[in-house]
C-alpha positions in Angstrom: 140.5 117.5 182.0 137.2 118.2 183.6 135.7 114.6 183.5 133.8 113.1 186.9 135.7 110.8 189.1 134.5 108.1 191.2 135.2 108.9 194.9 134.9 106.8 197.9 133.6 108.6 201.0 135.8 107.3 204.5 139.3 106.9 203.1 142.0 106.7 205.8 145.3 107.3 206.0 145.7 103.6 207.3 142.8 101.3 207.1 142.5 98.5 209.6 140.5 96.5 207.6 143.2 95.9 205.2 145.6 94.9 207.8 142.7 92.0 208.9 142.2 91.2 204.9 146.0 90.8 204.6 146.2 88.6 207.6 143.4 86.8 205.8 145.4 86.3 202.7 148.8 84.6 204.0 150.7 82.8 201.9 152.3 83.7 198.1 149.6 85.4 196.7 149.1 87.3 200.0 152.6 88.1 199.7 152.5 88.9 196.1 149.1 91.2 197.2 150.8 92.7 199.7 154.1 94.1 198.1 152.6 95.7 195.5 150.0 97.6 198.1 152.9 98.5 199.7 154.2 100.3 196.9 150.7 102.1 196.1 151.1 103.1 199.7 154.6 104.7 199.1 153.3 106.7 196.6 152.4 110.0 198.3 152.1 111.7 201.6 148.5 112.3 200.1 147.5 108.2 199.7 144.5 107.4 200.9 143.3 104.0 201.7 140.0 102.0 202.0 138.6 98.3 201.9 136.0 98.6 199.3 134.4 95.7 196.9 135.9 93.0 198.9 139.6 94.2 198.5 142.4 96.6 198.9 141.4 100.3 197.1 144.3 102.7 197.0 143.4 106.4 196.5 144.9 109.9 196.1 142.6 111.6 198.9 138.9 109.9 198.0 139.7 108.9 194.2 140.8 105.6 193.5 143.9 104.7 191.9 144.3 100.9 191.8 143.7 97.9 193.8 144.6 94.4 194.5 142.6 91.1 194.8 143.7 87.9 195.5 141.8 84.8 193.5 142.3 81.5 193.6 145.7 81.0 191.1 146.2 84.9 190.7 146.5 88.4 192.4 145.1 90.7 190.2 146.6 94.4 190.6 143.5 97.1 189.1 144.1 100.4 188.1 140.8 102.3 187.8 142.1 104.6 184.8 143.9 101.8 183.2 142.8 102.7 180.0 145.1 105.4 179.6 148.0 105.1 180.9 151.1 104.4 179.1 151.9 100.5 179.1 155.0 100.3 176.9 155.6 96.6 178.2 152.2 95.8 177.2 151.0 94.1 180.7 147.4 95.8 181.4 144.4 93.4 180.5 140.7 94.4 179.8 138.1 96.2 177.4 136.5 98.1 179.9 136.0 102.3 179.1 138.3 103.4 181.9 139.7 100.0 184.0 142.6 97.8 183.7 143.8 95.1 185.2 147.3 93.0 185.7 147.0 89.1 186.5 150.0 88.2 189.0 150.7 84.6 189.1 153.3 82.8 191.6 154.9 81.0 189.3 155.5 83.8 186.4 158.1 86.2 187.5 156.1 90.1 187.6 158.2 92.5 185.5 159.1 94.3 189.2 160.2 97.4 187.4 157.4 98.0 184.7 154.7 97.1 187.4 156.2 99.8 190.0 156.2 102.4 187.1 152.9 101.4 186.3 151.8 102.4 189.8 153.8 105.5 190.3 152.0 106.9 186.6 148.7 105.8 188.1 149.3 107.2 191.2 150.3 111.0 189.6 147.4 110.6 186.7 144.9 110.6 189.1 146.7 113.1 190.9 146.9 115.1 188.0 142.9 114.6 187.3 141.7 115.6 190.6 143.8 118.4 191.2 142.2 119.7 187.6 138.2 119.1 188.5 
């Protein structure tokens, strides 16, 4: 799997710039936000994190793996190789060649248990990929 990945130069092991954008981004889709960073943060001794594009980037060393955003009614929760992982629940939204996208809303219960394995495959894909280039 030789492909090129984006990379994101200044990655840290803890960035305080997400701690301010969290503190930023209180209430229920802050919350929402911040439990699933959380668990992209659990992923690995080798997570990496940055605050690129105006939001939360998760990455295994300098590659991305996902993201979150918070918008207005929704958190959406990226994952920058979307496009192929395995979604047997069907919750990934988009067209784009490689990203995908989950819309979190307050008031719809998130499938806690697809979304976490969701992260966990993104988190060893890319894994997988840059360990390979």
């Amino acid at each position: 799997m030789n492909t090129e990945l984006l990379t994101f130069d200044g990655t840290l092991v803890h960035d305080p710039a997400i701690d301010a954008w969290f503190e930023a981004h209180e209430g229920e889709l802050g919350a929402i936000a911040h439990k699933w960073f959380e668990q992209m943060r659990n992923c690995g001794d080798e997570v990496r994190e940055i605050f690129h594009d105006g939001c939360p980037n998760a990455c295994f060393g300098d590659v991305p793996f996902a993201y979150v955003n918070v918008f207005t009614s929704h958190v959406n929760l990226g994952f920058f190789q979307g496009a192929s992982l395995p979604d047997p629940s069907h919750l990934l939204q988009g067209e784009g060649k490689r990203m995908r996208h989950i819309k979190l809303r307050p008031e719809t219960p998130a499938n806690d248990a697809a979304l976490t394995k969701l992260i966990e495959t993104a988190y060893a894909d890319i894994k997988s990929r840059a360990e390979s280039n």
